[in-house]
LUMMAR-205458 format. One line per 5 residues: their letters; for each residue x, y, z of N, C-alpha, C. Coordinates in steps of 0.1 Angstrom, whole numbers. Example, Ala and Ser with C-alpha at 12.3 -4.5 7.8 and 13.67 -1.06 7.14 Angstrom:
2
as = 132 -57 78 123 -45 78 132 -33 78 ~ 128 -22 71 137 -11 71 129 0 79
# end
This chain:
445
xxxxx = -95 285 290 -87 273 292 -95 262 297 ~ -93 250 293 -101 237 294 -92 230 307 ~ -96 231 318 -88 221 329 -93 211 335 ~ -90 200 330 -93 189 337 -82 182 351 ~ -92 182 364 -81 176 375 -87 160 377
xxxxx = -76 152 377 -78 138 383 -77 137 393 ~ -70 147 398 -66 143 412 -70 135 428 ~ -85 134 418 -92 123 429 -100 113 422 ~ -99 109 408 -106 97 406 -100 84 408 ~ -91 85 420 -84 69 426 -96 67 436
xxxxx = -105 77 443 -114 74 453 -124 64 445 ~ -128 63 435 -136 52 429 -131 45 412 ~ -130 31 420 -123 25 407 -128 21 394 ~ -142 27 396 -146 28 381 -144 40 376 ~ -140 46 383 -137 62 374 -148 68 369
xxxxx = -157 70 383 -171 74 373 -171 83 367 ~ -182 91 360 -181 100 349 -171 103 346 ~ -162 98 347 -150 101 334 -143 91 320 ~ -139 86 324 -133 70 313 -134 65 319 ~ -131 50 318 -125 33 318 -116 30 310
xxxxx = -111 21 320 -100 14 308 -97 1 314 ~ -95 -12 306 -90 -20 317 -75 -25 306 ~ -67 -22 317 -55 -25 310 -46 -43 316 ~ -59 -50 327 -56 -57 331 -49 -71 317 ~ -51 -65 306 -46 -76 293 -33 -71 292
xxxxx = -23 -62 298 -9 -61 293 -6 -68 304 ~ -8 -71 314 -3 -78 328 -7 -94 322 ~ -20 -95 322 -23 -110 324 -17 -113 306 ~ -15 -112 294 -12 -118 285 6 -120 286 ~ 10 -117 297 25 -118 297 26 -125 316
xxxxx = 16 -129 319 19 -135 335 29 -129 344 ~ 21 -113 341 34 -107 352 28 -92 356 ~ 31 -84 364 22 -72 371 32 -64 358 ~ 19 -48 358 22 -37 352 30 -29 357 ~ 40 -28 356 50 -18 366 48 -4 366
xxxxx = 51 3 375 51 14 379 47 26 362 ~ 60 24 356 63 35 347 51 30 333 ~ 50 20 333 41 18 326 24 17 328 ~ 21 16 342 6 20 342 4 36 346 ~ 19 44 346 16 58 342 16 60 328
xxxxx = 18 54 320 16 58 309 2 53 300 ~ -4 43 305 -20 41 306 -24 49 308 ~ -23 57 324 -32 68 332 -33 80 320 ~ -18 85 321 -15 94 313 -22 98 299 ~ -19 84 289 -31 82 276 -44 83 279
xxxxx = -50 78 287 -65 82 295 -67 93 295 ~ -61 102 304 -65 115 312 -61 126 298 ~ -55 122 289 -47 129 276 -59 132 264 ~ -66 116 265 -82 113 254 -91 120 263 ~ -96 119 274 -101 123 283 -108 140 278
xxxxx = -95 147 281 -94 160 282 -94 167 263 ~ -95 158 255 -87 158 242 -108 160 240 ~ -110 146 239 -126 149 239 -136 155 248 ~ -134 161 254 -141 167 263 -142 183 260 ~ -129 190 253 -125 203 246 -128 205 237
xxxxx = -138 213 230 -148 213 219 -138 224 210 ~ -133 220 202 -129 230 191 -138 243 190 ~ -134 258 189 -144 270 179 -141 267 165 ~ -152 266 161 -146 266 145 -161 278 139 ~ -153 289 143 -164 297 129 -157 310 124
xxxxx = -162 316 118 -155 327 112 -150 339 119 ~ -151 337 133 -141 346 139 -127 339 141 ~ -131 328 151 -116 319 154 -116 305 145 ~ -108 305 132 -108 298 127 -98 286 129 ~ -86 288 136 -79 277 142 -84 265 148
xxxxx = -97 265 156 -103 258 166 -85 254 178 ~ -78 262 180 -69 259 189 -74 260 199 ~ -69 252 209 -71 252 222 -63 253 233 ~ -66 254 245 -59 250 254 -65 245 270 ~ -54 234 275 -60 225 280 -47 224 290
xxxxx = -52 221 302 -46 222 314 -47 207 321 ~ -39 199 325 -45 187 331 -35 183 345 ~ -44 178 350 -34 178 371 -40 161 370 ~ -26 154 371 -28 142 372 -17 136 379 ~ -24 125 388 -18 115 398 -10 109 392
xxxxx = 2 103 392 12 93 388 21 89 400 ~ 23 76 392 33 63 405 50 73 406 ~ 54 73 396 68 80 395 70 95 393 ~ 66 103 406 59 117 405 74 121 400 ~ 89 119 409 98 129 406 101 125 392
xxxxx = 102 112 385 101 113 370 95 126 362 ~ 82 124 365 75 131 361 76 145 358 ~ 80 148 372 84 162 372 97 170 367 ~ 104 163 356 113 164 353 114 173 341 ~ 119 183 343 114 194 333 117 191 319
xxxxx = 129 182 316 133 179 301 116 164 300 ~ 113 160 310 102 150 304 91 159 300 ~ 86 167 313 74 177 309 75 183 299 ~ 86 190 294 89 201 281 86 188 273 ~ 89 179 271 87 166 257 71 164 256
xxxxx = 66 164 265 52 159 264 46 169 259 ~ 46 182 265 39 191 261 41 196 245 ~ 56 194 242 57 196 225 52 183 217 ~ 53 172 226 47 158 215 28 162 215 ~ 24 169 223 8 167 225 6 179 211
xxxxx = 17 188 216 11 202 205 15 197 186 ~ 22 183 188 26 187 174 9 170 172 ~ 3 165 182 -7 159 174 -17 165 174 ~ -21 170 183 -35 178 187 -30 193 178 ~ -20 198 183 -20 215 174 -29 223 184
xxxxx = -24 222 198 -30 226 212 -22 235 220 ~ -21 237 231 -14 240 240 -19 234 253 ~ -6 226 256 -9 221 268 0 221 281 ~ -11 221 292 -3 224 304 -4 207 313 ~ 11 207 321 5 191 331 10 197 345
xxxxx = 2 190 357 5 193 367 6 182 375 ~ 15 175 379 16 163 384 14 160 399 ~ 8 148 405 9 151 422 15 132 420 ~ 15 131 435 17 117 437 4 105 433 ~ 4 94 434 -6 85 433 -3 74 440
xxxxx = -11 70 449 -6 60 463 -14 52 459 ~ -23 46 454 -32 34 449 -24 28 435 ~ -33 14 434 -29 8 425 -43 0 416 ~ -40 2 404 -52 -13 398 -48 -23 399 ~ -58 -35 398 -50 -49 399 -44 -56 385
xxxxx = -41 -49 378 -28 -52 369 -18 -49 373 ~ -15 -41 385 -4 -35 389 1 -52 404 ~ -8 -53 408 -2 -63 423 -14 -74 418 ~ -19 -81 408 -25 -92 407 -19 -102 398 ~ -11 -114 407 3 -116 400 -4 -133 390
xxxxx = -4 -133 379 -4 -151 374 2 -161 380 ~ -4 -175 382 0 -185 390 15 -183 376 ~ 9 -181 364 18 -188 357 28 -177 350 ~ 40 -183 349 44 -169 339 39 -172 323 ~ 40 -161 315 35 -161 298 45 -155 294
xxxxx = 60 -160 295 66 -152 281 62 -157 268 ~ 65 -144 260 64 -145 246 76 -150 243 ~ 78 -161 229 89 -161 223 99 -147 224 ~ 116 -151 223 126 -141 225 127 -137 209 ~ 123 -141 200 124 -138 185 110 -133 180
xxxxx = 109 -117 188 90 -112 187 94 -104 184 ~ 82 -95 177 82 -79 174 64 -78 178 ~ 61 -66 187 49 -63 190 42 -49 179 ~ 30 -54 174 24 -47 164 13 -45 167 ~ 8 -28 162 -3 -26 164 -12 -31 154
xxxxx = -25 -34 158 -32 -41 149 -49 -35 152 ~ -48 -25 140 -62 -19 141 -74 -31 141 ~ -72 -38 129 -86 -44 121 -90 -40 108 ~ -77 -32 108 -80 -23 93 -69 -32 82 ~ -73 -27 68 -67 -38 54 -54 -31 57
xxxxx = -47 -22 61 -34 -22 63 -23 -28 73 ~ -34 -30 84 -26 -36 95 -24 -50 94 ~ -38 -55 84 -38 -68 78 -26 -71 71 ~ -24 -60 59 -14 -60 48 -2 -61 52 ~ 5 -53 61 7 -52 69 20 -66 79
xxxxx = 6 -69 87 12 -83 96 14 -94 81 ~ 8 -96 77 12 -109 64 25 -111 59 ~ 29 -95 51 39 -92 50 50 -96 54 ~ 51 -91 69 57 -91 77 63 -108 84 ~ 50 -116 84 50 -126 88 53 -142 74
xxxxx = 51 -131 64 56 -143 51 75 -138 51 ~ 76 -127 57 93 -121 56 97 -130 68 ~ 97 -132 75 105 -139 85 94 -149 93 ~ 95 -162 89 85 -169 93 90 -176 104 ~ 99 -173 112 99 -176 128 98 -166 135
xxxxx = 93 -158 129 87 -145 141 80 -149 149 ~ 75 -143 164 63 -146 166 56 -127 168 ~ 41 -126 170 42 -113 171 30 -113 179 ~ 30 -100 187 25 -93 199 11 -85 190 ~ 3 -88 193 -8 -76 183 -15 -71 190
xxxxx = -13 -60 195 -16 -51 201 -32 -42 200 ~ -40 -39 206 -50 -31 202 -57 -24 213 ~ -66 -8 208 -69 -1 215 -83 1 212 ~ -91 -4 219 -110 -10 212 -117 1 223 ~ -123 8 216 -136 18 222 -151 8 214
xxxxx = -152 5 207 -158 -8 199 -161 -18 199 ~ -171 -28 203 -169 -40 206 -169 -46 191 ~ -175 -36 180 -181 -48 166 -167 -41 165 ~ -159 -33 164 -143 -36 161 -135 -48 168 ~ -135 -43 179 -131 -56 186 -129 -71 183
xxxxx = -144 -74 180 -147 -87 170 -143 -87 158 ~ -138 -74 154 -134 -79 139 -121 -84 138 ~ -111 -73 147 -99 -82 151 -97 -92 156 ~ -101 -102 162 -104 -110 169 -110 -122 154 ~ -119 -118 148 -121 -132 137 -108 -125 128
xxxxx = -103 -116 126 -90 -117 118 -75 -126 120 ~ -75 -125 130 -62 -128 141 -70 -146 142 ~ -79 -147 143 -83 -164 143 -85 -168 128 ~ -84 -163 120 -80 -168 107 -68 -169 101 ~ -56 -157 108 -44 -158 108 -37 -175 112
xxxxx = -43 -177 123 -40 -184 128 -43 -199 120 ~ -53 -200 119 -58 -212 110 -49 -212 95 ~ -47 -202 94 -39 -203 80 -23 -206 84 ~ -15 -202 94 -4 -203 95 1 -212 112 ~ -12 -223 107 -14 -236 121 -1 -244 119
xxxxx = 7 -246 107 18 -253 109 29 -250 115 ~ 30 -234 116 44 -225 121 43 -226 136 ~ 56 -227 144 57 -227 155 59 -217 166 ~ 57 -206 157 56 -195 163 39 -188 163 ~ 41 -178 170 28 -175 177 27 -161 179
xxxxx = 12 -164 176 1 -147 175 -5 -146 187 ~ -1 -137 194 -4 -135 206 -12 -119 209 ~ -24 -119 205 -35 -111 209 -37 -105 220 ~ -38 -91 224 -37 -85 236 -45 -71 233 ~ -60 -69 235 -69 -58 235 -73 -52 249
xxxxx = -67 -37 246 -72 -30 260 -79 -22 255 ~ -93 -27 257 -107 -17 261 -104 -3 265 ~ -110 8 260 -114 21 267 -123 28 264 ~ -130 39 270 -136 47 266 -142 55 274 ~ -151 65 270 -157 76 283 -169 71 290
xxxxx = -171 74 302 -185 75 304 -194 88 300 ~ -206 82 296 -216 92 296 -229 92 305 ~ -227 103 319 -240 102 325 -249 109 318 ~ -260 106 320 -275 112 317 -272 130 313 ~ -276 136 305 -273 147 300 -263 149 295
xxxxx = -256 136 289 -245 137 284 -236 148 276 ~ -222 151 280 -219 166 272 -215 166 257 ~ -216 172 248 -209 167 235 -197 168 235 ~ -191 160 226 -178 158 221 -171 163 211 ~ -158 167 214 -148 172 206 -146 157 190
xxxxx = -153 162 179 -150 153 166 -133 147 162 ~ -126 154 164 -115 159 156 -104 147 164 ~ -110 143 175 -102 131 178 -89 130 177 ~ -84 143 178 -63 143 173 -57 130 186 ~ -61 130 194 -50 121 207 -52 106 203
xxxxx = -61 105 194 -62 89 191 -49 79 190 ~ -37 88 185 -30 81 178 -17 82 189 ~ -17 91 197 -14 93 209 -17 82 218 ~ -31 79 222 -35 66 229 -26 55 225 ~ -29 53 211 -27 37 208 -11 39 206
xxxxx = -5 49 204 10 44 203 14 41 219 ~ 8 47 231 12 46 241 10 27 246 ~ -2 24 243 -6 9 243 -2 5 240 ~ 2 7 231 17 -3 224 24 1 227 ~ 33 9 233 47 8 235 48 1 251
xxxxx = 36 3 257 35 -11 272 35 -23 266 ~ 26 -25 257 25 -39 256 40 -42 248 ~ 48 -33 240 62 -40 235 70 -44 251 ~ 70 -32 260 83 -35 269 78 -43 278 ~ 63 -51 282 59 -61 283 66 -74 280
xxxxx = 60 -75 266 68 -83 257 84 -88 254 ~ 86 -80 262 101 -75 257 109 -72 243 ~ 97 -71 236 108 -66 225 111 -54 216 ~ 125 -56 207 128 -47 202 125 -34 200 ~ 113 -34 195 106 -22 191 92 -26 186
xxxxx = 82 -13 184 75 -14 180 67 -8 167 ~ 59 -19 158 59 -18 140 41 -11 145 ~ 41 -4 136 23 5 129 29 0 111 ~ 17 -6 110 17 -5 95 2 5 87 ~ 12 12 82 7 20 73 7 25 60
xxxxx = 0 25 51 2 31 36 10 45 39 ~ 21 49 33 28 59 32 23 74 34 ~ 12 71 18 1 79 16 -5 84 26 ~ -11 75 36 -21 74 45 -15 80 56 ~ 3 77 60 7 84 73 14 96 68
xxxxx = 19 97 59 21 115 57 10 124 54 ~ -5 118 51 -12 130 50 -14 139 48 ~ -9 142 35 -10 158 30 -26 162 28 ~ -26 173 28 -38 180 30 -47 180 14 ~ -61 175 16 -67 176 2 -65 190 -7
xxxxx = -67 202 2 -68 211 -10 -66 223 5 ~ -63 233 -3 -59 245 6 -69 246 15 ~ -86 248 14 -91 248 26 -93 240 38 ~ -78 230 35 -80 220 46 -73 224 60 ~ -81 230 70 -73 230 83 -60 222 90
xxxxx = -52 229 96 -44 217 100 -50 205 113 ~ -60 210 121 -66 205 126 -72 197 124 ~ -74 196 108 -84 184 103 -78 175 99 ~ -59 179 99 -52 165 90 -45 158 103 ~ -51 148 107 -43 135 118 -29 130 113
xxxxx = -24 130 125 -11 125 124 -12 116 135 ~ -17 108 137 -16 93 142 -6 88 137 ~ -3 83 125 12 74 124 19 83 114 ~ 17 96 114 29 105 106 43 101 111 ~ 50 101 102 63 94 100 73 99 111
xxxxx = 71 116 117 70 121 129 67 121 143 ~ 53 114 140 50 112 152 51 100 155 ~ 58 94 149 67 81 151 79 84 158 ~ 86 92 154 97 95 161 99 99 169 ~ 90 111 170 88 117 182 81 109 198
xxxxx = 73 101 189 70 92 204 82 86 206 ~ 87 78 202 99 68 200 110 76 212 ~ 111 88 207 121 97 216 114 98 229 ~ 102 99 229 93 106 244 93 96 255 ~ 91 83 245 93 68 256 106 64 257
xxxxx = 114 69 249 127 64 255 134 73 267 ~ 127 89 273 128 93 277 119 85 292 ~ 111 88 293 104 78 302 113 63 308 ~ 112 54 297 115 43 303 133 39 304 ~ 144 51 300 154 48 303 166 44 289
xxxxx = 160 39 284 163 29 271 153 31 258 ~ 156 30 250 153 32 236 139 22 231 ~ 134 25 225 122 19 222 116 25 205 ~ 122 19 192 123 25 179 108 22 180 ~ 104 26 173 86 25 165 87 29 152
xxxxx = 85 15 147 90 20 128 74 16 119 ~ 74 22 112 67 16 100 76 14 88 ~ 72 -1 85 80 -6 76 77 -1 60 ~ 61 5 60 56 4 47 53 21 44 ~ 65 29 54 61 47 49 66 47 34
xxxxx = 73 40 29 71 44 14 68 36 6 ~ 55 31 10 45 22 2 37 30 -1 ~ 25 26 -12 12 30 -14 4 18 -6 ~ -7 21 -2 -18 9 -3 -19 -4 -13 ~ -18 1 -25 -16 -8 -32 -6 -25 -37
xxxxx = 3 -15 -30 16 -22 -31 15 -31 -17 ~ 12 -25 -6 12 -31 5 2 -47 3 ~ -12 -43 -2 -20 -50 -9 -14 -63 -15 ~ -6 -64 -19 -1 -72 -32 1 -88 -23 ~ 4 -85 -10 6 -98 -2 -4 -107 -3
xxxxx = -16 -99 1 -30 -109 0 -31 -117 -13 ~ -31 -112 -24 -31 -121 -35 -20 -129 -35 ~ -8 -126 -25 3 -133 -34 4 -147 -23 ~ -6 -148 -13 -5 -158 -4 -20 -158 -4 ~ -24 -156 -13 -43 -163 -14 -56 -159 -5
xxxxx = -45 -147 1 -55 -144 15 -67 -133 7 ~ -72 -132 -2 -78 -120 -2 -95 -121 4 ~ -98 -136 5 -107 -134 16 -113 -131 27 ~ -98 -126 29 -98 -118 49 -103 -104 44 ~ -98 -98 30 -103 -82 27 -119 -80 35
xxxxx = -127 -84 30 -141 -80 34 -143 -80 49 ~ -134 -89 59 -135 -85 73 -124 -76 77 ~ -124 -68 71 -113 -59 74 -123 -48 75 ~ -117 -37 80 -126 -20 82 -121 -8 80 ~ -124 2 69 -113 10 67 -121 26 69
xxxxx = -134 20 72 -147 35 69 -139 42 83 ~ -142 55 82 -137 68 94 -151 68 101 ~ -164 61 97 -176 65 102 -180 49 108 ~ -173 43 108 -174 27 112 -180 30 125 ~ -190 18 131 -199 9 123 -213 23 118
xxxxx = -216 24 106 -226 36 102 -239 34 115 ~ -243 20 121 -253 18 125 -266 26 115 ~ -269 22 102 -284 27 95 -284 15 89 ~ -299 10 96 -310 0 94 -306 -6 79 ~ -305 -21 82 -305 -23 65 -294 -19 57
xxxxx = -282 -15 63 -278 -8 57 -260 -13 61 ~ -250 -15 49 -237 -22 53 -230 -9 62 ~ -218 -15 70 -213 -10 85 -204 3 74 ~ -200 -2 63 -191 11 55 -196 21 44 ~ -197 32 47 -202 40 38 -199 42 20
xxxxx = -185 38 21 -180 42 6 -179 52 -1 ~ -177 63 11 -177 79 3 -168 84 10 ~ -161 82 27 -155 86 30 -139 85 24 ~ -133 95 28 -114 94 17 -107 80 25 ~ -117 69 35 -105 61 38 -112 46 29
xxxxx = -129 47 27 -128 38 17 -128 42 3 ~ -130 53 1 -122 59 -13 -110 54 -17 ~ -100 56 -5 -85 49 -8 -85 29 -9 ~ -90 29 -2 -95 12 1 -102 8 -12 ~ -109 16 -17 -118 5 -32 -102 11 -41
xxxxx = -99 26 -45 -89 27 -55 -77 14 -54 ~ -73 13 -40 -63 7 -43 -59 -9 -42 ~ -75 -16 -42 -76 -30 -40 -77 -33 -54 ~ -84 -23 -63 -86 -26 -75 -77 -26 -84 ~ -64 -15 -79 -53 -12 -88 -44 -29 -88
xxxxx = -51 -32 -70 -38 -46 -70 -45 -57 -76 ~ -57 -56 -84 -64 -69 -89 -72 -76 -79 ~ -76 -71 -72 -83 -73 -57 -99 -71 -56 ~ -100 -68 -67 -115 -61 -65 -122 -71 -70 ~ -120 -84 -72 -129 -92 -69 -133 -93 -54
xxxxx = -125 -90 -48 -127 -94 -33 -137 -82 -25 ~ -137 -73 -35 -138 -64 -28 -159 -60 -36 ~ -164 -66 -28 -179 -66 -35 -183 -50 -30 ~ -190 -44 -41 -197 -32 -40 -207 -30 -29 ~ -216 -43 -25 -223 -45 -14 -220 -46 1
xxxxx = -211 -43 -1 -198 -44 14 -200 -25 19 ~ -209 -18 13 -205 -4 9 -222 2 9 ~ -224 12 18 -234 15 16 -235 29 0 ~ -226 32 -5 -224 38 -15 -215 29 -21 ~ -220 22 -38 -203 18 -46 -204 33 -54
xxxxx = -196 37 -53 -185 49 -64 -182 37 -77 ~ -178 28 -80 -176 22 -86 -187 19 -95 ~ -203 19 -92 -213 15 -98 -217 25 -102 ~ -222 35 -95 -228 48 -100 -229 59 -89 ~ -227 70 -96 -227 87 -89 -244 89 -88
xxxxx = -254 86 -96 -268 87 -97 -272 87 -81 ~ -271 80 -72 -274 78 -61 -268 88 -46 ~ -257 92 -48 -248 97 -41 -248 114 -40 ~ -255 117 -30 -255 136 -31 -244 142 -36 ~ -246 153 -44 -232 159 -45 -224 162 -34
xxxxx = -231 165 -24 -224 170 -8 -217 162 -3 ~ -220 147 -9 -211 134 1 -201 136 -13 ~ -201 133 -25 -190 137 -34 -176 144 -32 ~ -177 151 -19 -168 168 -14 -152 156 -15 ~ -156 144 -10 -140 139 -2 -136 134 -17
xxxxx = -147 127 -22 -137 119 -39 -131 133 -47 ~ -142 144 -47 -137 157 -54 -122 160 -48 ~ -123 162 -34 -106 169 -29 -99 157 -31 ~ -97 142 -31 -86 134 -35 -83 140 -51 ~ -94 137 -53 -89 141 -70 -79 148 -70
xxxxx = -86 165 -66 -82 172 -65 -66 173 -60 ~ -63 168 -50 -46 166 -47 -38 155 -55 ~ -49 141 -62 -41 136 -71 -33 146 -83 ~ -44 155 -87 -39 165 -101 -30 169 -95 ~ -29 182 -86 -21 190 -79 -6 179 -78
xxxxx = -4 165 -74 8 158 -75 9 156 -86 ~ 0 149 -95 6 145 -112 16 161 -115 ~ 6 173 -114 14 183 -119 28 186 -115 ~ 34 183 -100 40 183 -94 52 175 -104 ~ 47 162 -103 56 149 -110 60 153 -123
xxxxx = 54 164 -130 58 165 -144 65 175 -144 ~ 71 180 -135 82 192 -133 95 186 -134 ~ 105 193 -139 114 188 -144 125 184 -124 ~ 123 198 -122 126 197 -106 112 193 -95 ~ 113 178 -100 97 172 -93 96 173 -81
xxxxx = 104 174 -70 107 172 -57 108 189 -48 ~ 113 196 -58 111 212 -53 97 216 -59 ~ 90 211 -68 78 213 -74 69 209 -57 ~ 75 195 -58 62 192 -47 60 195 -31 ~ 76 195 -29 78 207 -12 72 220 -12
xxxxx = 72 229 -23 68 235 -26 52 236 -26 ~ 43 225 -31 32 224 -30 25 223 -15 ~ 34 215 -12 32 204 1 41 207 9 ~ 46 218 18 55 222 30 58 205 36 ~ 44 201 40 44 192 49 58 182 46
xxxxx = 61 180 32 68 170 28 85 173 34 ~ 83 184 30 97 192 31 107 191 46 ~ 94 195 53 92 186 75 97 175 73 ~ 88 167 71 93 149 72 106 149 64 ~ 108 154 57 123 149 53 138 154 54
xxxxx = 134 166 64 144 171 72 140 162 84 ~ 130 160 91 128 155 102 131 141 106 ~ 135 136 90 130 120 91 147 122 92 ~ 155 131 84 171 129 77 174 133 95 ~ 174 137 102 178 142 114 176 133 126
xxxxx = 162 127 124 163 114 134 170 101 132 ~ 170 97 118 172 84 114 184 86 107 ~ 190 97 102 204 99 95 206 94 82 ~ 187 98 77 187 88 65 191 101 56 ~ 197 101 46 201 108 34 189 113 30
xxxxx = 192 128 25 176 134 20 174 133 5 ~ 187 130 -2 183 122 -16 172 109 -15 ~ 179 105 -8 170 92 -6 156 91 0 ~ 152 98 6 137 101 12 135 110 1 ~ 137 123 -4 129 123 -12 128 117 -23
xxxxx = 138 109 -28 134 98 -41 130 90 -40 ~ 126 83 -27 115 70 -19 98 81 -21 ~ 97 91 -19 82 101 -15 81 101 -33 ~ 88 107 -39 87 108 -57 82 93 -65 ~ 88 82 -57 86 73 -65 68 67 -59
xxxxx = 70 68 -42 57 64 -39 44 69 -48 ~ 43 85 -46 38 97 -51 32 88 -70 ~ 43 83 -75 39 85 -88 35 71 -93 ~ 37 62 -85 22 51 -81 20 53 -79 ~ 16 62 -69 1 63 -62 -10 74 -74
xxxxx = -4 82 -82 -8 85 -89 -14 76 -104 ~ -8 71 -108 -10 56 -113 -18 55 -110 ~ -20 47 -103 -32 36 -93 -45 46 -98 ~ -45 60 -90 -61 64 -96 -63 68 -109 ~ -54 70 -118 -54 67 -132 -60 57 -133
xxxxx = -55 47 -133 -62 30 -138 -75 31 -130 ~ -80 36 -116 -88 30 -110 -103 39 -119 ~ -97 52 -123 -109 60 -131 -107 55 -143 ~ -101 50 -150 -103 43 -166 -105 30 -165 ~ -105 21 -153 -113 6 -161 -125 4 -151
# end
């Protein structure tokens, strides 16, 4: 078992050799201290990534799961909350359905505070009462995404939330969000930017790291859900390609360990339920675009002239590559695989130059190992496996059948949301067969 104890890094406020975080931007972008229940849920998402990277998966042919298990004793402001067996039991099933872990928590008191907690603004910062807070990677979905969103109700104002280990991310969001702004300088409503830094330290002999990164999506929905009840509002939007947050698995040898559920349509819910347990009151986290493709989501940029913003957008899994001479995105991994297919399907790919890409797939295979090939081969691969699906007369038992996974989300989705299961699966069938489309056209022209 992997146990990490906090239970004393309040004695130094840098938190040596373990993480950083400064969450002092959910306090100061709203001119008001971080309350109690919410800078335990900071701590919490810290000590969660913390222990998440620090637990090195087995992956070889005796234990092929890479499961783990992970023990963690941590300080919090609202200990008898905490200790509340219907809260604990929630956490520990929300951590095992992203990670695919076992986890243990052990809670003590915490008598200190950061100064986001008692460092008050001369001034208050409310946001407009007509806001919705969004997370905002820096990626063409979240782009796709806020536009959307922001050409549908143009007295919004919106909260854009982010979780930066990154500084050249950081900066990307940041000239995105300052182009937003220049383009939509006449509206009287307002984009209000809010990045909380984090990351580990590494002393000298530094240890390696767990790849697999499952709690990522864990972090950032927690950062957003402070910075919504900050904000005060409604709920809180992730925009995602459909495709992208149900994640079915490329091909049978794909571990479940290997497939992230960051914004699975699930683990939407399931957070949604875990903080409304926490803070009292309900707190929805929707994605507006789960039965979108990329493509379709796409269509905004051309249709409000923005497709200039595409090339500062970031969609590589290996971002920034850092090799000399060489562009920040690779163009082999399956996230700009999906990013060239489906800019091109929307008539985008002018915008979308091959030199943006240290591999174009679009120019030539001559250059590109077969070994880096593995991710375009397994899309393929699951595109066929769905076309075959789609051409079944019973398309929808063809494809649960292929894909369990789908069959979960649509009991899961019909159970939380009381959405009709005709209708989710005829929303997944129709996405499915664009999205199939799309790399039809993108391999023939």
């Amino acid at each position: 078992m992997n146990c990490f104890d906090f239970g004393d890094f309040t004695q130094s406020p840098e938190l040596e050799n373990r993480y950083w975080v400064d969450d002092s931007p959910l306090s100061r972008a709203f001119g008001s201290v971080l309350p109690p229940k919410l800078a335990d849920l900071v701590d919490l998402a810290m000590a969660v990534y913390y222990a998440d990277r620090r637990s090195q998966r087995q992956r070889n042919s005796f234990e092929l799961t890479g499961h783990r298990e992970i023990r963690v004793r941590l300080p919090v402001r609202e200990l008898e909350l905490w200790k509340s067996k219907e809260i604990t039991s929630s956490l520990v099933d929300l951590l095992a359905w992203f990670t695919e872990d076992t986890w243990e928590f052990e809670f003590s008191k915490l008598n200190t505070k950061r100064k986001s907690e008692y460092e008050e603004s001369l001034f208050s910062s409310p946001v407009a009462e007509h806001n919705v807070s969004l997370l905002f990677s820096g990626g063409l979905d979240s782009l796709a995404g806020l536009c959307t969103l922001m050409d549908v109700d143009r007295d919004c104002s919106f909260v854009l939330v982010s979780g930066c280990t990154s500084q050249r991310m950081g900066q990307v969001q940041r000239d995105l969000i300052r182009e937003l702004v220049r383009y939509w300088r006449d509206q009287s409503r307002e984009l209000r930017s809010l990045v909380v830094p984090f990351g580990i330290r590494r002393p000298m002999g530094s240890f390696r790291e767990e790849s697999s990164q499952r709690s990522r999506g864990f972090v950032f929905l927690l950062f957003g859900a402070a910075a919504a009840m900050m904000a005060k509002s409604k709920s809180l939007y992730v925009c995602e390609n459909g495709v992208g947050a149900a994640n079915l698995p490329f091909n049978e040898g794909q571990l479940g360990i290997d497939n992230t559920r960051g914004v699975h349509p699930l683990s939407l819910a399931r957070m949604s339920d875990f903080i409304g347990l926490i803070l009292g009151k309900p707190l929805p986290i929707v994605n507006p675009f789960e039965f979108s493709t990329k493509t379709e989501m796409c269509q905004v940029l051309k249709k409000l002239g923005l497709g200039a913003l595409i090339k500062m957008t970031v969609s590589c899994d290996s971002f920034p590559l850092r090799i000399p001479d060489s562009p920040a995105q690779c163009g082999i991994c399956t996230s700009c695989l999906l990013r060239r297919c489906s800019l091109h399907a929307a008539g985008l790919d002018g915008d979308d130059s091959g030199a943006d890409y240290r591999f174009d797939v679009k120019k030539s295979f001559v250059r590109i190992n077969k070994r880096d090939l593995y991710p375009l081969m397994a899309m393929l691969d699951q595109v066929d496996r769905i076309h075959a699906c789609l051409t079944q007369e019973s398309s929808w038992a063809m494809l649960t059948e292929t894909f369990p996974e789908l069959f979960e989300i649509q009991h899961g989705l019909s159970a939380h949301r009381h959405m009709a299961m005709n209708d989710i699966a005829q929303s997944y069938l129709r996405m499915y067969r664009a999205y199939v489309g799309e790399w039809g056209y993108f391999l023939s022209t």
